[in-house]
C-alpha positions in Angstrom: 0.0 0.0 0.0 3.0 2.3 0.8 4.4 1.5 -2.1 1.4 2.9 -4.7 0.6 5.7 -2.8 4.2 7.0 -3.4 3.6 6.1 -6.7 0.3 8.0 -6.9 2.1 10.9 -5.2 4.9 11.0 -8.0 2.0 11.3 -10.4 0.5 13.9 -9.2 3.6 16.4 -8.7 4.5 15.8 -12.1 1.1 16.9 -13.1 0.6 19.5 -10.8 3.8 20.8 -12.2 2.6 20.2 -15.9 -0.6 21.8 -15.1 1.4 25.0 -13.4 3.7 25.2 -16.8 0.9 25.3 -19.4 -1.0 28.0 -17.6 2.6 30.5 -17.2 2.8 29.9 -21.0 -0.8 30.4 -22.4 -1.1 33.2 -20.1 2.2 34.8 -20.8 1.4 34.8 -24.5 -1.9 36.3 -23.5 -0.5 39.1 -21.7 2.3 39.6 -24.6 0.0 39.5 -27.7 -2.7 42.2 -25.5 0.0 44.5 -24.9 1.0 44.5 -28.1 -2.4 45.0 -30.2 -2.9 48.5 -31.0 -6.3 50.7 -30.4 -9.0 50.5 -32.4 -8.8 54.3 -33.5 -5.6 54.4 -34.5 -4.9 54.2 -38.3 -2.4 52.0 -40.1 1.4 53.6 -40.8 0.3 57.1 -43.6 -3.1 57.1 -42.2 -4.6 60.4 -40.9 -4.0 59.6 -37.3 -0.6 58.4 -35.6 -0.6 57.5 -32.2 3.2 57.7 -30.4 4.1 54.1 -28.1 5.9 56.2 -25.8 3.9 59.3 -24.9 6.0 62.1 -23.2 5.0 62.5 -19.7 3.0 66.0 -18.8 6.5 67.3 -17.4 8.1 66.5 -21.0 5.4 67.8 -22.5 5.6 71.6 -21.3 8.0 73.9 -23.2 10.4 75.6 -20.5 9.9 79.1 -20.6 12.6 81.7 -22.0 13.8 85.0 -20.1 13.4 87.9 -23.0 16.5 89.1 -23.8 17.6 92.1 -25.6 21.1 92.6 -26.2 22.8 95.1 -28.5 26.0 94.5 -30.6 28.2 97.2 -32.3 29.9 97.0 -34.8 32.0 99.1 -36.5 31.5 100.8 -39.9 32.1 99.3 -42.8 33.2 100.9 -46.4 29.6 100.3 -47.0 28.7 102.6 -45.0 26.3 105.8 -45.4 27.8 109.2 -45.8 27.2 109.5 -41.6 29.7 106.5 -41.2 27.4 105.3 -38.4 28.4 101.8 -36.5 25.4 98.7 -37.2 23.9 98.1 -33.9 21.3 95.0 -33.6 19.1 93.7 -31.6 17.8 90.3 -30.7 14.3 89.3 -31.2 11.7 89.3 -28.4 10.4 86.3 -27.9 7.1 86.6 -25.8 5.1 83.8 -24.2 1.6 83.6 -25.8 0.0 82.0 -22.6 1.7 85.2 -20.7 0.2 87.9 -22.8 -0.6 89.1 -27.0 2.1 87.9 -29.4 4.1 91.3 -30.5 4.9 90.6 -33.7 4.3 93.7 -36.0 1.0 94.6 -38.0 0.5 94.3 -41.2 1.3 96.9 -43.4 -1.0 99.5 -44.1 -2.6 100.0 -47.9 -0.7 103.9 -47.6 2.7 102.7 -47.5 1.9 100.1 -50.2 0.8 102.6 -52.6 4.0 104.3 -52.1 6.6 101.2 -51.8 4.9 98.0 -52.2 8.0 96.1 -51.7 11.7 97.3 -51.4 11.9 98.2 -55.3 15.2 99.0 -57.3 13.9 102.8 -56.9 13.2 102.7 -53.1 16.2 100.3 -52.5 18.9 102.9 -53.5 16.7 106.1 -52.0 17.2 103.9 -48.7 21.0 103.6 -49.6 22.1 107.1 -50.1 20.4 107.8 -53.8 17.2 109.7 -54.4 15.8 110.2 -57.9 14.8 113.3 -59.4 10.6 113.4 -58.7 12.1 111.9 -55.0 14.2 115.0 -54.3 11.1 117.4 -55.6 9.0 116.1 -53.1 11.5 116.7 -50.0 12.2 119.7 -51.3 8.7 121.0 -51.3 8.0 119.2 -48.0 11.2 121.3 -46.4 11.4 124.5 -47.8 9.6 126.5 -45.7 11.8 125.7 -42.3 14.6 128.2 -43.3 14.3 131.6 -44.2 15.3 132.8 -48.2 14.9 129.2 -49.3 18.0 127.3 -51.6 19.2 130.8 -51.8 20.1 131.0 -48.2 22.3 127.4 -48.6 26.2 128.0 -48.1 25.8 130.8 -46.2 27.3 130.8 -42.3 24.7 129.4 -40.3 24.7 132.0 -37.7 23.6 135.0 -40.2 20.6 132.7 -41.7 17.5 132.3 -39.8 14.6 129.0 -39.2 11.3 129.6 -38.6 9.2 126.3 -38.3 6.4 124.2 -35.9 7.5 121.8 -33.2 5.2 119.4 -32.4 4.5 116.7 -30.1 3.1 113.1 -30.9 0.1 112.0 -29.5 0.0 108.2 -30.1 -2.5 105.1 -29.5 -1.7 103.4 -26.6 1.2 105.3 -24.4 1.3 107.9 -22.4 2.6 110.7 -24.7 2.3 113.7 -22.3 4.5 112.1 -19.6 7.1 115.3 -19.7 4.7 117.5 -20.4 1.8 119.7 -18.7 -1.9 119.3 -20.4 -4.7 121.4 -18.9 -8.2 121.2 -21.0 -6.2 119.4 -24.0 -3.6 122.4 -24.1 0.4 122.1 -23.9 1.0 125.1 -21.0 4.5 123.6 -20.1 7.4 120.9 -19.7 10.0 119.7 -22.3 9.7 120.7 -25.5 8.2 124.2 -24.3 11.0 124.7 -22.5 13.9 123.2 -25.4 12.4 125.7 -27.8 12.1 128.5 -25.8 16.0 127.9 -24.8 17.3 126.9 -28.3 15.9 130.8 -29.2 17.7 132.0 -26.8 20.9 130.6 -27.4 20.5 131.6 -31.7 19.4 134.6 -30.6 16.4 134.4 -32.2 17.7 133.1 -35.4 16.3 129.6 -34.6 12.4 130.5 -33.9 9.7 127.4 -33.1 6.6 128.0 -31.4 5.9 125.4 -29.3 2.3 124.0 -30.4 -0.3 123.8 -27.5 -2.1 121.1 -29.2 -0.7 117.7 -30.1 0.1 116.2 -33.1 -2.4 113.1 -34.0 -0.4 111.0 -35.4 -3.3 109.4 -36.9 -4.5 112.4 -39.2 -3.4 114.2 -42.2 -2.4 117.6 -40.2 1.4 115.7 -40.4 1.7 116.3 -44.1 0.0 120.2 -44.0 1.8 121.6 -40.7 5.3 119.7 -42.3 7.6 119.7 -39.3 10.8 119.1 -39.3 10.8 116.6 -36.6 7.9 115.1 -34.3 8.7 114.5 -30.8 8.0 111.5 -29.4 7.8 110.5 -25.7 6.7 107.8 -23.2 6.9 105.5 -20.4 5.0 102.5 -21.8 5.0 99.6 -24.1 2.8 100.9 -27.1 1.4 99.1 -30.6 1.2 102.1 -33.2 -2.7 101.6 -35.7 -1.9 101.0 -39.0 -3.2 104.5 -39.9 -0.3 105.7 -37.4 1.8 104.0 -39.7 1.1 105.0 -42.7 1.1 108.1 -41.8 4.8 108.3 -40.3 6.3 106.2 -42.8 5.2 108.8 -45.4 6.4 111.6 -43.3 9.5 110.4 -42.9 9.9 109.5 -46.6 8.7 113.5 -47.6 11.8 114.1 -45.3 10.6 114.8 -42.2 12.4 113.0 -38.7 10.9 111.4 -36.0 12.7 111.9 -32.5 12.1 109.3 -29.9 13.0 110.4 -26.2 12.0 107.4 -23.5 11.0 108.6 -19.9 12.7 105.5 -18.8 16.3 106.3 -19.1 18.6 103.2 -20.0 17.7 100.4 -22.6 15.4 97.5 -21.9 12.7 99.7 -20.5 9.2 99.4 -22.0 8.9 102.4 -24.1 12.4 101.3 -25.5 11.7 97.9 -26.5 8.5 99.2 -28.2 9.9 102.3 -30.0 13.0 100.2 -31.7 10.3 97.3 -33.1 7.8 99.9 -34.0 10.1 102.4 -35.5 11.4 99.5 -37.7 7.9 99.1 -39.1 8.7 102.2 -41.1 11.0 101.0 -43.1 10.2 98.4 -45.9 14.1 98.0 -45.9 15.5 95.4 -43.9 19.0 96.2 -44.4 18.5 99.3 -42.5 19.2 98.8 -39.0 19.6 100.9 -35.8 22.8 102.9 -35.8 24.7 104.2 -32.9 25.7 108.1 -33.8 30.3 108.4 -33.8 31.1 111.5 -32.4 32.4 112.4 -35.9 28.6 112.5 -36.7 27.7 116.4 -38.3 25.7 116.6 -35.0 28.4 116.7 -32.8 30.9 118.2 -35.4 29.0 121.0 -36.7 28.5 123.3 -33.2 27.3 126.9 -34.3 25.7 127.9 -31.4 27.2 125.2 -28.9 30.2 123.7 -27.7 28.3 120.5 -27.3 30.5 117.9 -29.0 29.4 114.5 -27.5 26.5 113.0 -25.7 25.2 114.8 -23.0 24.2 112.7 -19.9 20.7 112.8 -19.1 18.4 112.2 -15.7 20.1 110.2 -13.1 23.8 110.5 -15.3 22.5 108.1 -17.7 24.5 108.2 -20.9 23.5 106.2 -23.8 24.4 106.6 -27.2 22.4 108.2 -29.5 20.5 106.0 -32.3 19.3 106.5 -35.7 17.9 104.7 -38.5 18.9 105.7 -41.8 15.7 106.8 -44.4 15.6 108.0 -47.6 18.8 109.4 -49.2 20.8 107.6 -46.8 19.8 110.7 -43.9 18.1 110.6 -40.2 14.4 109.1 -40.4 14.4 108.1 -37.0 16.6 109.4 -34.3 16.2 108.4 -30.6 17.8 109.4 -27.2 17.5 107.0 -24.2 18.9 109.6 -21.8 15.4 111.0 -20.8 16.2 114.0 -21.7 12.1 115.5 -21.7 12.6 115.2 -17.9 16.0 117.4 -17.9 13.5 119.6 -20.1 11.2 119.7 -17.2 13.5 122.0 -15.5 13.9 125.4 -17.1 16.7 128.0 -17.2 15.8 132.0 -16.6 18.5 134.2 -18.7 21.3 134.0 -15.5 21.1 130.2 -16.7 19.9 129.3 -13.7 16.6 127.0 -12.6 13.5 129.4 -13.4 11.6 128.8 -10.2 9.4 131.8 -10.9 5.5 131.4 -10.6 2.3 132.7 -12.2 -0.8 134.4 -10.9 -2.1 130.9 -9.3 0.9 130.1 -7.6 2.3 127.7 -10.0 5.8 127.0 -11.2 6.5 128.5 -15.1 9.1 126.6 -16.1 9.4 124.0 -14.0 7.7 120.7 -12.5 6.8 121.6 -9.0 7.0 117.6 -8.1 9.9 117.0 -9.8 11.7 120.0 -8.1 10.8 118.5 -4.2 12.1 115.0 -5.3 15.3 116.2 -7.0 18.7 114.8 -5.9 16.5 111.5 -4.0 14.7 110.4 -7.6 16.0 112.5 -9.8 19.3 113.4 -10.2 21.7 115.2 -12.3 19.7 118.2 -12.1 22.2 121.2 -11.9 22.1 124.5 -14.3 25.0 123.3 -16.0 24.3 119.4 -16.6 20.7 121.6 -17.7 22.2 123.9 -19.8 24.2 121.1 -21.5 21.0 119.1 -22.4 19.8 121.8 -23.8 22.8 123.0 -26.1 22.6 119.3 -27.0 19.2 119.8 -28.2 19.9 122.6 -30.5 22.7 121.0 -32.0 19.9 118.2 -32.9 17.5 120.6 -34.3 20.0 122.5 -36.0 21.1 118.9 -37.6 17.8 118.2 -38.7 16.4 121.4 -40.0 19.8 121.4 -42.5 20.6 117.9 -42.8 19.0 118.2 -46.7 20.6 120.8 -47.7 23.8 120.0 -49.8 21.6 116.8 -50.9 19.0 119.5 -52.4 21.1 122.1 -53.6 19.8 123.0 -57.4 16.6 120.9 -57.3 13.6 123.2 -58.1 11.0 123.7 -55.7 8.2 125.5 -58.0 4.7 124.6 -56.6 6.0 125.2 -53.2 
């Protein structure tokens, strides 16, 4: 009896163990040919839908977000180079995070400047390197003849026995805060910076360089621009702005009739809002992409050609800031676009009486003339630099500006008629 149930016991290990093997295979192949079978909704290999085996996990799947960064790189002129022998400066894009605000990138262009350049032509390609046809040279010489006094006649002559008469205006723009170094009451310039630059620039020409200053503002998005024809449009602002279309248009005719626009940010230094936005929308201007922002040698006729000044470099602004100052190159290979980061509008908030000292007189209500009664309490703690003479040379550095762009046309235009005018 021992005997066959030892025998019956060896029997039934060995199938026990059989049993345990055949179910660890079928059910392995199971397991293997499930895992392997794909979904029902996914198409075969050039189908419309792919499926990936190996999804990235949510971590993977999140793009890490990029710090902006705008850095500028000089370099120096080449043979290439316009008349002005400026040094290239560029900038890196700005790359901003959809899910954090608006992407940035640039309008459209509007129909206006498409009736005028359509794309960068042979004609409008050489205008923008230093050559200007014949109907191109009419049309900025109509556009600036009236700023000096006795016309092409008056050309070669020393500056200091000619005279300029012309407007000054300032822009008022969608979206920034265009007043911020001025005062408005009921819609009306009564004082600030550019008040206060042309009073001073007359002064120091004796009367030879004459600008009223314009109480009302200059929309940028009507036609006055083209009828008042100023020689330069100044531009000013804390914040990030988009210019409209119409804005556009309008400016990047301006500019190509001759006239300058001259961009002072309220936010001394570079990387500031108003900075960032006035480079990439001053850019829209100009249909040619060559044409770059230019940092301005001190061999530049602004610093060279001193008539009333003795102003030959970069004055430093509020708070000692001392940038460079920047163009872009238009038409005729000349200043469209010139822009100081200095903050000089808020030197300009502080005016000079004739002993060339801070004008702290006061009108019939009590309030300061010339100067910005906030500003004045908080000099030396936020703003600083503000002394007669770091005033004084703001302002010579000012005229030489102006002076610069009422003649910079001058030897270009000599000869061309101006009949029509």
């Amino acid at each position: 009896m021992l005997l066959v149930w030892i025998a019956e016991a060896r029997w039934l290990t060995l199938s026990t163990l059989l049993h345990v093997l055949l179910v660890l295979s079928i059910g392995g192949a199971v397991l293997f040919k499930e895992r392997a079978r794909l979904p029902d909704f996914t198409a075969e290999p050039g189908g419309l839908i792919a499926t990936d085996p190996n999804p990235p996990s949510p971590e993977e799947e999140k793009p890490a977000l990029q710090q902006d960064q705008y850095t500028p790189s000089v370099s120096a002129p080449t043979a290439a180079s316009a008349p002005s022998q400026l040094a290239v400066i560029t900038t890196n894009s700005i790359a901003i995070a959809t899910q954090q605000m608006p992407s940035m990138a640039a309008p459209s262009v509007s129909a206006r400047i498409l009736a005028h350049v359509n794309t960068v032509t042979p004609s409008v390609s050489s205008a923008l390197n230093g050559g200007m046809s014949k109907e191109m040279a009419t049309g900025i010489a109509r556009f600036t003849a009236s700023w000096a006094k006795g016309g092409t006649s008056a050309i070669g002559r020393p500056l200091k026995s000619r005279e300029f008469e012309f407007t000054a205006y300032l822009a008022k723009y969608a979206g920034g805060d265009w007043d911020s170094t001025v005062r408005v009451e009921d819609g009306q310039i009564t004082a600030g910076s550019l008040p206060n630059l042309l009073f001073i620039m007359s002064k120091l020409s004796k009367n030879k360089i004459h600008a009223e200053p314009q109480a009302v503002p200059l929309d940028l998005a009507s036609d006055d621009i083209f009828t008042k024809k100023p020689p330069f449009i100044w531009f000013t602002g804390h914040r990030d702005f988009t210019l409209t279309d119409k804005e556009i248009a309008n400016l990047a005719e301006y500019i190509r009739l001759g006239g300058c626009i001259w961009g002072d940010s309220s936010l001394p230094g570079e990387r500031s809002r108003f900075d960032i936005a006035f480079r990439r929308e001053m850019r829209r201007l100009i249909p040619d992409t060559n044409q770059q922002w230019k940092k301005l040698p001190t061999t530049h006729p602004i610093f060279s050609q001193t008539y009333y000044t003795e102003i030959r470099d970069v004055a430093p602004g509020i708070n000692f800031y001392h940038e460079p100052i920047y163009a872009i190159e238009g038409y005729g290979g000349e200043i469209a676009i010139l822009y100081t980061a200095n903050d000089y509008g808020d030197m300009w908030q502080f005016g000079l009486d004739e002993k060339g000292e801070i004008d702290l007189s006061r009108n019939e209500k009590h309030e300061m003339v010339a100067v910005n009664e906030e500003m004045w309490y908080r000099r030396g703690v936020y703003f600083r630099n503000i002394e007669p003479k770091s005033l004084m040379d703001t302002y010579k550095f000012g005229t030489n500006i102006v002076i610069h762009l009422l003649t910079r046309w001058e030897e270009k235009l000599r000869g061309v008629p101006r009949a029509g005018m």
